[in-house]
C-alpha positions as CSV (number, residue, x, y, z in Angstrom):
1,X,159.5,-47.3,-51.7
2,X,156.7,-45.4,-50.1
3,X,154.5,-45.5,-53.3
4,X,154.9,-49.1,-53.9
5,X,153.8,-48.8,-49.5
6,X,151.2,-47.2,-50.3
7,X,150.2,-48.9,-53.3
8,X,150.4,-52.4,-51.4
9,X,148.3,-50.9,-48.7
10,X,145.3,-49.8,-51.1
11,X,145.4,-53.5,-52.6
12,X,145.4,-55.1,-48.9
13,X,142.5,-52.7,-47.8
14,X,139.6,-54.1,-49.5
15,X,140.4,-57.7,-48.7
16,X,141.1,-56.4,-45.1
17,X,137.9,-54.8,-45.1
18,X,135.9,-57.6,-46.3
19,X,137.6,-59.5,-43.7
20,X,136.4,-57.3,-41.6
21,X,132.5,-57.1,-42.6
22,X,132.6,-61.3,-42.9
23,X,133.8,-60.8,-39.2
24,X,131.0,-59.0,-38.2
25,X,128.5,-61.3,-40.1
26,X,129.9,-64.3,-38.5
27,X,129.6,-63.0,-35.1
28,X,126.5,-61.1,-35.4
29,X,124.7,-64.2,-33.4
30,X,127.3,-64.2,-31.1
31,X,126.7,-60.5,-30.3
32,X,123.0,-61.1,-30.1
33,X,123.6,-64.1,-27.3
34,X,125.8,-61.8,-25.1
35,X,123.5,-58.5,-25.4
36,X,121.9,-57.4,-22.3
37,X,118.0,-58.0,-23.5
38,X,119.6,-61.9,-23.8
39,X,121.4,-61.8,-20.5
40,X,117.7,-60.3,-19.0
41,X,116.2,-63.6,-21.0
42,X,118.1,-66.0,-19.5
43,X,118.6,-65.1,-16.2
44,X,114.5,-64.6,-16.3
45,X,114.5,-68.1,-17.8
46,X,116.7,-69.1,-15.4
47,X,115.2,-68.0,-12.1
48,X,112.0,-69.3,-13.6
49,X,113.1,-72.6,-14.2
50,X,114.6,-72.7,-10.4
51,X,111.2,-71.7,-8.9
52,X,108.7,-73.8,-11.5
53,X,111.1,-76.7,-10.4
54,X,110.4,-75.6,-6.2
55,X,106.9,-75.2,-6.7
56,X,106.5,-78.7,-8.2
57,X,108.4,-80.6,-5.4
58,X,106.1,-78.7,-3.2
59,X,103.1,-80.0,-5.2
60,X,104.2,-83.7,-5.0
61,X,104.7,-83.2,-1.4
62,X,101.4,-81.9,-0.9
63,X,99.9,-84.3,-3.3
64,X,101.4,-87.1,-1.0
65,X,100.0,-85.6,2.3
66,X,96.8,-84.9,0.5
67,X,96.6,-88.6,-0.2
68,X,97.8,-90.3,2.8
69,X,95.5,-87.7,4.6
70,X,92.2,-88.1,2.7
71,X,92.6,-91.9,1.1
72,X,92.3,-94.2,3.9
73,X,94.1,-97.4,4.5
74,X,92.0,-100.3,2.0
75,X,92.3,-102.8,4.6
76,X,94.3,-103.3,7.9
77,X,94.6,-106.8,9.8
78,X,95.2,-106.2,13.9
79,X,95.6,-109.7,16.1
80,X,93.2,-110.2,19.5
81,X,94.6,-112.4,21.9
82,X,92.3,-113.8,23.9
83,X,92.9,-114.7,27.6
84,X,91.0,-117.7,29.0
85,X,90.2,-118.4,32.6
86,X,87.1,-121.1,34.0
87,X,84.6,-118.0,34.9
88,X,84.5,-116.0,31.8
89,X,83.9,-116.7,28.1
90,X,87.3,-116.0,26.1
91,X,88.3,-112.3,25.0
92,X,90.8,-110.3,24.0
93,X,91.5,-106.4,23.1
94,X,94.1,-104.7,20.7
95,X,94.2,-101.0,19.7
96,X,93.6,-99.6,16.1
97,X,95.9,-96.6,16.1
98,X,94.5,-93.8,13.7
99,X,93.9,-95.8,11.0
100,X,90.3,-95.0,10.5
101,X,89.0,-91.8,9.3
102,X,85.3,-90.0,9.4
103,X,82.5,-90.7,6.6
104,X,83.9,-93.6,5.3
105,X,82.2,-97.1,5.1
106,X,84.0,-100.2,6.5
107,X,83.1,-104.1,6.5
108,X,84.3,-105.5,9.5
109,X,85.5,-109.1,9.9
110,X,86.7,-111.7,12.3
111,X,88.7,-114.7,11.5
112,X,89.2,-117.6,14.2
113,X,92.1,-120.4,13.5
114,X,90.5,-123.3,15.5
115,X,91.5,-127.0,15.4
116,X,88.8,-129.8,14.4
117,X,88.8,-131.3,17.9
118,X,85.8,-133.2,19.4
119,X,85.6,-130.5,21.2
120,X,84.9,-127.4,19.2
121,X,83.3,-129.8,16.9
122,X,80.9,-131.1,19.3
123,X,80.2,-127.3,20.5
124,X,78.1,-126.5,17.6
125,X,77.2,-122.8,17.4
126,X,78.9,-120.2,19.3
127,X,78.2,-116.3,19.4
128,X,80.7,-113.7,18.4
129,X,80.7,-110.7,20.2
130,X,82.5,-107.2,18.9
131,X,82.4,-103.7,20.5
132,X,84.2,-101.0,18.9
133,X,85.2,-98.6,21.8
134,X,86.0,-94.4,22.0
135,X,89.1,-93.0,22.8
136,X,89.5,-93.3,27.0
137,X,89.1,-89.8,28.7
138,X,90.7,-89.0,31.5
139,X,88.6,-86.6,34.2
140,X,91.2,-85.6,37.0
141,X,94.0,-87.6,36.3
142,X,91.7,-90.7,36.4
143,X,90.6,-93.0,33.2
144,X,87.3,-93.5,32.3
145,X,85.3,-96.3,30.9
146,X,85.7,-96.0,27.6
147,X,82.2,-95.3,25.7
148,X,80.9,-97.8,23.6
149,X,80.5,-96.8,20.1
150,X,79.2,-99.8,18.3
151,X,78.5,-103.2,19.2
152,X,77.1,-106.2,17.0
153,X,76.9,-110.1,17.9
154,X,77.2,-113.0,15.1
155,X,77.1,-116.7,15.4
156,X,79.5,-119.2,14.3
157,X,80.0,-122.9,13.7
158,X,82.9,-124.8,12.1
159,X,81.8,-126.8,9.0
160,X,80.5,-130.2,9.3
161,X,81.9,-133.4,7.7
162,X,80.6,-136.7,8.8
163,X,83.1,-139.7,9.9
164,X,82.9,-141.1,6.9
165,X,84.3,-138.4,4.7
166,X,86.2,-137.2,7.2
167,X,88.4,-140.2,7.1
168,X,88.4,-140.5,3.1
169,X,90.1,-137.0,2.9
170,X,92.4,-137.5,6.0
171,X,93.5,-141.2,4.5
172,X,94.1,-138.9,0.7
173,X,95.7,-135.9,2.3
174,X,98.0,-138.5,4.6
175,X,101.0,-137.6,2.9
176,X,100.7,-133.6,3.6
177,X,99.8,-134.1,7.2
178,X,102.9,-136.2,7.1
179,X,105.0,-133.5,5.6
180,X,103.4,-130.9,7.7
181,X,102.3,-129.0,4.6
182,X,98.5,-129.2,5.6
183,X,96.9,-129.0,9.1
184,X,93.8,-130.3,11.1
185,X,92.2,-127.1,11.3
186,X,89.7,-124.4,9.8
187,X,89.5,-120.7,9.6
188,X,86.0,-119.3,9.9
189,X,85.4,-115.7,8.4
190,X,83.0,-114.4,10.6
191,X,81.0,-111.0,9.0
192,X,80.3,-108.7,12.4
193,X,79.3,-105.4,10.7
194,X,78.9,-104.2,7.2
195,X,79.3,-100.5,5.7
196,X,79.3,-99.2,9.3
197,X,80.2,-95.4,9.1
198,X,82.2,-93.0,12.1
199,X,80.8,-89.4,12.7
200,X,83.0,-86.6,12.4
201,X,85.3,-86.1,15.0
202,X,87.9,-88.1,17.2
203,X,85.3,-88.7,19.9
204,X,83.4,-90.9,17.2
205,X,86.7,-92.7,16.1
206,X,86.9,-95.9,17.5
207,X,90.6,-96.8,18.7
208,X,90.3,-100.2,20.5
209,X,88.2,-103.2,20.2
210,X,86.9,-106.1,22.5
211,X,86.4,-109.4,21.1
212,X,84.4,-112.2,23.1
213,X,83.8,-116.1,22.7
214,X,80.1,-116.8,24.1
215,X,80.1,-120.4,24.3
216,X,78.6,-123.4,26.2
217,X,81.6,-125.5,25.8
218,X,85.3,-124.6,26.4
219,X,85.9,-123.4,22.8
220,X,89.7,-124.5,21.5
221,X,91.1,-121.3,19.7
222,X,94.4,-121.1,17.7
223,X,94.3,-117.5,17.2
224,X,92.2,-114.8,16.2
225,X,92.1,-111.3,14.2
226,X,90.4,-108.5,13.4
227,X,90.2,-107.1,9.7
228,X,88.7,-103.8,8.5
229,X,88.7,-103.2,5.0
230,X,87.5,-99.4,3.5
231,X,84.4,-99.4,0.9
232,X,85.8,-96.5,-1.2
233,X,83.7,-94.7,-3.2
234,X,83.7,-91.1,-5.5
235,X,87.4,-89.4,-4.9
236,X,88.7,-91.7,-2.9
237,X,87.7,-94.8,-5.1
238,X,89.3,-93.1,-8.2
239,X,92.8,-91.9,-6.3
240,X,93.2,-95.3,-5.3
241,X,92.6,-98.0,-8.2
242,X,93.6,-95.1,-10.5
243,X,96.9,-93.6,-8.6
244,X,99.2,-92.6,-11.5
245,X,96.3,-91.0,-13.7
246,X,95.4,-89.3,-10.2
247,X,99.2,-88.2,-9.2
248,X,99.6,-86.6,-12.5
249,X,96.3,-84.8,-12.0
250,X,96.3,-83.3,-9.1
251,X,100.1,-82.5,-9.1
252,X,99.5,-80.7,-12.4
253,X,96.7,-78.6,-10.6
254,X,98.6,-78.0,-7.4
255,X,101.4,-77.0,-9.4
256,X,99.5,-74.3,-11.2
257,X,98.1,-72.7,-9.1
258,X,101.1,-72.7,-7.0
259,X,102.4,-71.0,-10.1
260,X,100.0,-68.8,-10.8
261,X,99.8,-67.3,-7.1
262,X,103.7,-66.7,-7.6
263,X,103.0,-65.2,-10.3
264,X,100.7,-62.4,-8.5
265,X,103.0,-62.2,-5.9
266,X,106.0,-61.7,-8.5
267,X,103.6,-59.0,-9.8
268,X,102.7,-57.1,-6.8
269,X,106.0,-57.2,-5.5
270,X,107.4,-55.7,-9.0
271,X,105.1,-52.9,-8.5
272,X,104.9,-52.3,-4.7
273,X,108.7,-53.0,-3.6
274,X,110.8,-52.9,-7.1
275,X,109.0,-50.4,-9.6
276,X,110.3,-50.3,-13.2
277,X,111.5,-46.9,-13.6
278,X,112.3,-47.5,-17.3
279,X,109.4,-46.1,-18.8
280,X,109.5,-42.6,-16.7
281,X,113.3,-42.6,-18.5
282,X,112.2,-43.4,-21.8
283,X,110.0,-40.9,-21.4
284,X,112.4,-38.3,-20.1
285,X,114.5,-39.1,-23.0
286,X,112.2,-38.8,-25.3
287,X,111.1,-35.4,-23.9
288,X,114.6,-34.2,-23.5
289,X,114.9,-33.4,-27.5
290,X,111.6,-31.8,-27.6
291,X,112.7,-29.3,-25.0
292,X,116.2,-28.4,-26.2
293,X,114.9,-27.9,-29.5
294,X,112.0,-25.3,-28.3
295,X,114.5,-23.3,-26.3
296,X,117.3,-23.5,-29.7
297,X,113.8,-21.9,-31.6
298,X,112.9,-19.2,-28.9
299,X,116.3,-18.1,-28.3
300,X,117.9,-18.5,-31.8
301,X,116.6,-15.2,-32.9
302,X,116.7,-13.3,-29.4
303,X,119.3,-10.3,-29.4
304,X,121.9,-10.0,-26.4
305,X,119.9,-6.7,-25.6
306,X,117.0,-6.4,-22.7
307,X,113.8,-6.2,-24.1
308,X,113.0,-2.6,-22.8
309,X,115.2,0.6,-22.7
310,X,116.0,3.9,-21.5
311,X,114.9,6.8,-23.3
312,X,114.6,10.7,-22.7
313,X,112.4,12.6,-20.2
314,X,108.9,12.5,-22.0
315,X,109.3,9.6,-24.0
316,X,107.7,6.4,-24.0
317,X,110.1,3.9,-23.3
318,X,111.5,1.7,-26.3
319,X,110.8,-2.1,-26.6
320,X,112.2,-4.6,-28.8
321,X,110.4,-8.3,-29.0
322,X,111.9,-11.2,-30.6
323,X,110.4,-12.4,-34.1
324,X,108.7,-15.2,-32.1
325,X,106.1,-12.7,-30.3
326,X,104.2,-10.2,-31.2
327,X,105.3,-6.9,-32.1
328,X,104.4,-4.1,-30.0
329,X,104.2,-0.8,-32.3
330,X,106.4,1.9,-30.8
331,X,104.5,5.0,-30.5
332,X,105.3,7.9,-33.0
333,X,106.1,11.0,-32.0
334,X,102.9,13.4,-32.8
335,X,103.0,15.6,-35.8
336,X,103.1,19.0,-34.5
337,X,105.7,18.3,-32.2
338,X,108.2,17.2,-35.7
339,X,106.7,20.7,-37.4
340,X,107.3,22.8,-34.8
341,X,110.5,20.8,-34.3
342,X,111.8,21.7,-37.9
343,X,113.5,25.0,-38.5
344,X,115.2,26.3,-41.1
345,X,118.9,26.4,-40.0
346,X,122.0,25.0,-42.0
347,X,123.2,24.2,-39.1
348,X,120.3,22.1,-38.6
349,X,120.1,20.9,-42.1
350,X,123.9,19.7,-41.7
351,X,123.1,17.5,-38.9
352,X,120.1,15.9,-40.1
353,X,122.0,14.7,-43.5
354,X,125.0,13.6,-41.0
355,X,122.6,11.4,-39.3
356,X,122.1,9.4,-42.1
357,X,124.9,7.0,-42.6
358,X,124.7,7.2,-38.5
359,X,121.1,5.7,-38.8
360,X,122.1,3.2,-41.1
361,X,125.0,1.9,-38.7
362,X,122.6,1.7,-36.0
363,X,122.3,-2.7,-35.2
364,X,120.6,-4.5,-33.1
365,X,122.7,-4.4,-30.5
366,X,123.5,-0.8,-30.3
367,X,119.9,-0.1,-28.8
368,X,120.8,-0.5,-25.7
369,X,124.0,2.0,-25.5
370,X,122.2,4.6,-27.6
371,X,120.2,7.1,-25.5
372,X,118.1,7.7,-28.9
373,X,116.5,6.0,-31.4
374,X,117.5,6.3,-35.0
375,X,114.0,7.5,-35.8
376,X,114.0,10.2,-32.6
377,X,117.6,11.7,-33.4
378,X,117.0,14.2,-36.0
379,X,114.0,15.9,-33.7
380,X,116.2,16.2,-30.4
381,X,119.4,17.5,-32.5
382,X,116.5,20.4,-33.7
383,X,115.3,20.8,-30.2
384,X,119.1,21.5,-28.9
385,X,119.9,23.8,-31.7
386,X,116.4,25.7,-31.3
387,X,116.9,26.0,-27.3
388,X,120.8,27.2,-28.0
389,X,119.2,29.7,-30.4
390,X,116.6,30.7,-27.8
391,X,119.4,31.2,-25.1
392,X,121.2,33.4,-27.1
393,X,118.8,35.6,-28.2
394,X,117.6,36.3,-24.7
């Protein structure tokens, strides 16, 4: 039973195992989408979507304020109502807001609704009189007289048909008089001033008008306006009559460099407030290595031993240096202190060949329990055996 187990389990192991490799292939791109250099992409991607996004809602709002800020109105119609009375000439003033701007050119107009009566008729020409008027200052809680910033005077007449043809077209056009659809009246479109142009500054703004009838005869007047229309010209000419081309312009360059100074700022703010420590740890781990392996070749030769020990009274001291630095020869004993050293006892003799195998033993390690060296035993044996001798003798 256990070697047909074990049999069936070497025959299920190499289709478990290339299971197990077709596995890892399949979700190899899986593994990749969920790594942490892909999690660091999209939320990158992410948070720079979310602020590209911001930066170009900002544009179009500033694109809009740039416009409505720098493009004036093309034209603007106010109403004058003109008050009558038997020792004046008919006038009327209305306000114009803050609907004209600085170094721009304006053609002004005035257009008078006035029946065809005898009267008005028989009047013939008639002046026109406009004054474009300051803002009012106030010195000490008390208005003043408004200063006069531009004043210009036209004639007018209303257009002449004789009786004749007069009642041609009114017996033709009965029917629409009839139905109400057509009037006995004319609208005269009366030029006052032509590319006039405002100084810089709200104190050259006009903000109210005056508008006066001069006439002989008790003029007849339906009603009466006021119309400024803007001569555009360079910038302004092109962001109006060209407004999409413009919006996607000038959004585009808002939006970049709105971008690119979040950008710098991104940058700055990396460096000053956040700084990006991952190099100084590459670089640690990459020097980590280098270090452990130069103290695994210093120290894999060293001996346990201290690199200086004791020796005898009138020695030099003995060193031992790892193979790593240099050598220090130990100094050898001088000659006539070995001859004088050597004597001719058995005793002697017998030592010196036990010393051998004794040299031979003699490690590494053993230096530093040994108050001799291998090479300096044979001499102090003699030198104990020659003072002995001495002793006795005396």
């Amino acid at each position: 039973m256990s070697d047909n187990g074990s049999d069936d389990e070497l025959e299920v192991a190499p289709g478990v195992l290339i299971q197990a490799k077709a596995c890892d292939v399949a979700l190899k791109p899986f593994y990749l989408a969920i790594s942490k250099p892909a999690l660091r992409a999209y939320l990158n991607t992410i948070l720079i979507t979310l602020a590209g996004l911001a930066l170009l809602g900002i544009a179009i709002v500033a694109y809009v304020f740039f416009y409505y800020s720098y493009v004036p109105t093309r034209g603007f119609t106010r109403p004058i109502y003109l008050e009558f009375g038997p020792a004046h000439h008919p006038y009327g003033t209305t306000s114009l807001s803050q609907e004209l701007v600085s170094n721009q050119h304006y053609d002004v107009k005035v257009i008078l609704h006035m029946p065809r009566t005898p009267t008005n008729t028989g009047a013939g020409n008639f002046m026109v009189d406009l004054k474009l008027l300051a803002p009012v200052e106030t010195v000490a809680g008390v208005p003043r007289k408004p200063e006069l910033l531009r004043h210009e005077r036209r004639p007018a007449i209303l257009t002449y048909h004789s009786r004749e043809l007069e009642l041609v077209t009114k017996a033709a056009a009965l029917p629409l008089y009839v139905a109400g659809l057509r009037q006995e009246s004319e609208e005269l479109n009366v030029k006052i001033m032509e590319g006039v142009e405002f100084k810089r500054g709200w104190r050259h703004i006009p903000t109210s008008v005056r508008l006066e009838l001069q006439s002989e005869e008790k003029l007849q007047i339906y009603d009466a306006r006021i119309v400024f229309t803007a001569q555009l010209r360079g910038l302004r000419y092109l962001m109006y009559n060209y407004r999409i081309f413009s919006f996607i312009v000038f959004t585009g360059m808002f939006w970049a460099v709105e971008m690119a100074f979040a950008a710098i700022f991104w940058l700055i703010l990396s460096i000053s407030v956040f700084p990006d420590n991952s190099l100084l740890t590459d670089v640690k781990k990459e020097e980590d290595p280098v270090r452990i392996k130069k103290e695994e070749d210093e120290h894999s030769d060293m001996s346990d031993t201290p690199h200086t020990f004791p020796t005898l009274s009138g020695q030099p001291p003995l060193r031992y240096s790892s193979p790593n630095v240099k050598e220090e020869d130990t100094p050898a004993p001088p000659d006539n202190e070995v001859a004088v050293g050597e004597a001719d006892d058995e005793d002697d003799d017998f030592v010196l060949d036990d010393a051998g195998p004794m040299r031979t033993q003699v490690s590494d390690s053993g230096i530093g329990t040994s108050m001799e060296s291998s090479s300096g035993r044979p001499e102090n044996t003699r030198r104990r055996s020659r003072r002995s001798g001495g002793g006795q003798q005396r």
